[in-house]
C-alpha positions in Angstrom: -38.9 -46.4 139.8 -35.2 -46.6 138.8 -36.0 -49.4 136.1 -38.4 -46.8 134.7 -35.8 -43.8 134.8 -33.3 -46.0 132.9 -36.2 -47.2 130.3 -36.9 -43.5 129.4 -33.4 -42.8 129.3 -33.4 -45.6 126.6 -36.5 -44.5 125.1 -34.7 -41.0 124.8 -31.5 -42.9 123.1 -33.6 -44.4 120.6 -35.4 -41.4 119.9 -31.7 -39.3 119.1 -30.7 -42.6 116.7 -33.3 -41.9 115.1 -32.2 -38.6 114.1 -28.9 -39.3 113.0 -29.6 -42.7 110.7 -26.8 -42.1 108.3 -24.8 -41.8 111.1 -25.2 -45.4 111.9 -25.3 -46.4 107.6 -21.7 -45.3 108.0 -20.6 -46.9 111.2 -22.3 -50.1 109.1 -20.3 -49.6 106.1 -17.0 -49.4 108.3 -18.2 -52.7 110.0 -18.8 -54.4 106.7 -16.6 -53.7 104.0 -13.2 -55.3 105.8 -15.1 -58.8 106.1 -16.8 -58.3 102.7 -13.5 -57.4 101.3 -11.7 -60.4 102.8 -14.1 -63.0 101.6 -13.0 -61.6 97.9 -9.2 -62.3 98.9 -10.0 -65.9 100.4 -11.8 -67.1 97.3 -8.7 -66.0 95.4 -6.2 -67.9 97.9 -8.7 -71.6 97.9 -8.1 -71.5 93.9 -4.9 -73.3 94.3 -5.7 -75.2 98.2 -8.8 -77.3 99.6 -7.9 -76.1 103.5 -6.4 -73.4 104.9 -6.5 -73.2 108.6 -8.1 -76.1 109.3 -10.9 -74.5 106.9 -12.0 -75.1 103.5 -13.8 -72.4 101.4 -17.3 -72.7 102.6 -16.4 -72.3 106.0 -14.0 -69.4 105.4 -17.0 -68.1 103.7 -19.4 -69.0 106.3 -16.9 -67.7 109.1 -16.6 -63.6 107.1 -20.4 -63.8 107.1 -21.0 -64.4 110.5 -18.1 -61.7 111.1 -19.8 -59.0 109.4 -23.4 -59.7 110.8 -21.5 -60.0 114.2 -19.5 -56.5 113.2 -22.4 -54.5 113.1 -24.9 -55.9 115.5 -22.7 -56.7 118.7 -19.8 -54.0 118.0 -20.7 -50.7 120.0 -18.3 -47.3 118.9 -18.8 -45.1 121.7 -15.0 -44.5 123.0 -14.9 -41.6 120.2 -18.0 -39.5 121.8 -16.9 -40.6 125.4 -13.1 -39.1 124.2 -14.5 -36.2 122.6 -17.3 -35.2 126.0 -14.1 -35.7 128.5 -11.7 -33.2 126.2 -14.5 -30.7 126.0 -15.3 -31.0 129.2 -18.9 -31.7 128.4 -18.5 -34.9 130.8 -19.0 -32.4 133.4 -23.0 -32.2 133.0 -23.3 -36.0 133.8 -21.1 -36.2 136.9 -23.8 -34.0 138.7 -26.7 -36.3 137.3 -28.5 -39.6 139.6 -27.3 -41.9 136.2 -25.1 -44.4 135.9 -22.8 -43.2 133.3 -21.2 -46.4 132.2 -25.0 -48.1 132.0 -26.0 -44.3 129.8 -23.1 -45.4 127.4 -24.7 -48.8 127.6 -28.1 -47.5 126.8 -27.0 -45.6 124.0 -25.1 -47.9 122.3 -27.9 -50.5 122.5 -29.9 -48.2 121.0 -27.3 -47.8 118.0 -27.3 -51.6 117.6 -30.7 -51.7 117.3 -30.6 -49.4 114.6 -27.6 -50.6 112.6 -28.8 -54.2 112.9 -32.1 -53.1 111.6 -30.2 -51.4 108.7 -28.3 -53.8 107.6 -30.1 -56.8 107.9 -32.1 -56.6 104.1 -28.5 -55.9 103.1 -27.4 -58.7 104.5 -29.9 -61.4 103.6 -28.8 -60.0 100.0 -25.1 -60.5 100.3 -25.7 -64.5 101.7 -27.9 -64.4 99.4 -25.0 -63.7 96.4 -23.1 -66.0 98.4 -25.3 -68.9 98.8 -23.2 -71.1 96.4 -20.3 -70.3 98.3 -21.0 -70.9 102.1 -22.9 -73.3 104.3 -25.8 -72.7 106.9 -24.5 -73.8 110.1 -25.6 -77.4 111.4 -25.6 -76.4 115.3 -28.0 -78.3 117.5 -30.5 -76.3 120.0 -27.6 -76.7 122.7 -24.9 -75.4 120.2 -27.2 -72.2 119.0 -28.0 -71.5 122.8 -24.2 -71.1 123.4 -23.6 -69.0 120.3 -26.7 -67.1 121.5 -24.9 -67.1 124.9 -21.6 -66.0 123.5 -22.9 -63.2 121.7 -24.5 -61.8 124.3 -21.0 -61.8 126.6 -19.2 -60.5 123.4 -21.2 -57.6 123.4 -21.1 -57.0 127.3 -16.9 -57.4 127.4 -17.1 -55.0 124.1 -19.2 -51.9 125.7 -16.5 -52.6 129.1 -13.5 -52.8 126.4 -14.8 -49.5 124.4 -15.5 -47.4 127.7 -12.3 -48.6 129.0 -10.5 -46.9 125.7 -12.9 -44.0 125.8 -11.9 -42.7 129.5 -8.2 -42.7 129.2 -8.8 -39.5 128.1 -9.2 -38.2 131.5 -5.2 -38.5 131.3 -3.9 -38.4 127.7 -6.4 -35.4 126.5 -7.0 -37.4 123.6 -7.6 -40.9 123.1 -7.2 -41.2 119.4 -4.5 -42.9 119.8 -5.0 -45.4 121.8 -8.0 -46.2 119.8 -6.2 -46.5 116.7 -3.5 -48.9 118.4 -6.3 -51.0 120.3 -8.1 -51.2 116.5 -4.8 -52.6 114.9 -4.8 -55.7 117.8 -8.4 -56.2 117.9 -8.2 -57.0 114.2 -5.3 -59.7 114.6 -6.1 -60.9 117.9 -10.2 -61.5 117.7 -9.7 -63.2 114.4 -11.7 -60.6 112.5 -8.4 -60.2 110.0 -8.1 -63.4 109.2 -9.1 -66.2 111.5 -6.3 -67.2 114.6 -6.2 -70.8 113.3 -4.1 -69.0 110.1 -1.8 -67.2 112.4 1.4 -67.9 113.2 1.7 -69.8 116.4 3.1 -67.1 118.5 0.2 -65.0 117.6 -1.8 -67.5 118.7 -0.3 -68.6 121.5 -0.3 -65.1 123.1 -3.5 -64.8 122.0 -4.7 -66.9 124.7 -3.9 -64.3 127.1 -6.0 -61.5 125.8 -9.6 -60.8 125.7 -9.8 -60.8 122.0 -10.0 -64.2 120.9 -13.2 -63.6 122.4 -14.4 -60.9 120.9 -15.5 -62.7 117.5 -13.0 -65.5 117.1 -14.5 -67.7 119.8 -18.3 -67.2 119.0 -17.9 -67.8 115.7 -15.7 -71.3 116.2 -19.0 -72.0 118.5 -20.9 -71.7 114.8 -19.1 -72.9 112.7 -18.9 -76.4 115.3 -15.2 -75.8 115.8 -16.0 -75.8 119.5 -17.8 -78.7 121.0 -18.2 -80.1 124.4 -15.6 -79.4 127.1 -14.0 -76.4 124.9 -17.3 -74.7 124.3 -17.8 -74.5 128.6 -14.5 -73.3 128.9 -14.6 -71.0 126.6 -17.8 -69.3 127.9 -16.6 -69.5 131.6 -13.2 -67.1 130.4 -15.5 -65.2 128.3 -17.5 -64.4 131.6 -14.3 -64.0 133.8 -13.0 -61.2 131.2 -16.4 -59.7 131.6 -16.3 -59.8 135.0 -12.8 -58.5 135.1 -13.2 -55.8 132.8 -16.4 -54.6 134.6 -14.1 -54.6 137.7 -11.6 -52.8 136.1 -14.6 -50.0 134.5 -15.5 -49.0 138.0 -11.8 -48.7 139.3 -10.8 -46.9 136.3 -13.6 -44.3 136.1 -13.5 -43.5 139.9 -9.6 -42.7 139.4 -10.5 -40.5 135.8 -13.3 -38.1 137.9 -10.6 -37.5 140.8 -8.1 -37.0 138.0 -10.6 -34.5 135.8 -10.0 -31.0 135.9 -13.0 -29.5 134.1 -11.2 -28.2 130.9 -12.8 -27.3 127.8 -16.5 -26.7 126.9 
């Protein structure tokens, strides 16, 4: 009975993206034009180098268009409309409702996925396409795709805990704009989704190591690109699934704390 409920709820998610699909053509233009952009910049730089980072110009290639496939399939953007119901206090309708609101948000943005990944992917098979010439198809084995599969798919999880995380510290700063606009600027230099870590100085990366982003894209990505092998693909994985488990830990906490902290204000 309760997987049903939740299967209508997603039913009814699907059914409101559908309304709104230029919506999601601009959340995929904001996913895709920093990665697109960069590849422009890194052809540039490899005029006068063979390797930078420990990568040569097909891989760097390669690397920004994984990024941008991996920017708007697995990259959920709900803290703005979780921010926005909690300072207009139309949070309240769902506090008094038998859902799961962290597993609604889920829904949702699953349901956005699906429809930005389905909107961008004959875009996409164009742009490799242009820059075929340029980039190399990844030479994983069936073990090697089942852990960038695996990867994903823990990615996505620790972003929707990340996202909803940013979205409900509005129950205490009114707005969250600007934590999402801070959290934006280190997500782009710790995930590797500016440029990739291996390029960064070695205090970036070094503190790196104690943050969830590297895991975010950087990580999956060195898992296709055959970076990470072995011993350092487990390892990886295993933190990646501690940070989900901790951030999921740290979900519940946080939103218990927000409701007793909510007053009701707004709409």
């Amino acid at each position: 009975m309760r997987l049903r409920k939740y299967a209508t709820i997603l039913n009814i998610c699907w059914q409101d993206v559908l309304q709104y699909r230029g919506n999601a053509m601009g959340w995929t233009l904001f996913d895709v034009l920093p990665s697109l952009t960069m590849i422009l910049v890194w052809m540039a730089a490899y005029r006068t180098r063979d390797h930078i980072g420990g990568l040569n110009l097909q891989e760097m290639v390669t690397y920004y268009l994984a990024m941008t496939l991996l920017a708007v399939c697995i990259t959920p953007h709900g803290e703005w409309d979780i921010s926005m119901s909690i300072r207009q206090g139309l949070i309240s309708q769902h506090l008094v409702r038998p859902i799961d609101y962290f597993l609604l948000q889920s829904l949702q943005q699953t349901a956005w996925q699906i429809m930005k990944g389905g909107l961008f992917l004959p875009g996409f098979a164009l742009i490799a396409f242009l820059f075929r010439d340029f980039a190399q198809f990844p030479s994983l084995t069936v073990g090697g795709w089942l852990a960038f599969a695996l990867s994903c798919g823990l990615t996505y999880l620790l972003f929707l805990e990340l996202k909803f995380l940013l979205g409900i510290s509005a129950f205490w700063v009114g707005s969250a704009g600007g934590f999402i606009e801070v959290w934006y600027m280190l997500m782009l230099v710790f995930s590797g989704q500016f440029v990739p870590l291996t390029v960064m100085p070695d205090v970036i990366q070094r503190l790196g190591e104690f943050l969830p982003f590297r895991y975010l894209y950087y990580f999956p990505l060195m898992i296709l690109l055959g970076k990470a092998a072995g011993d350092a693909v487990l390892r990886g994985l295993l933190t990646q699934a501690v940070w989900v488990g901790t951030m999921f830990i740290a979900v519940r906490l946080t939103w218990r704390a927000g409701v007793r902290a909510y007053e009701g204000f707004g709409g």
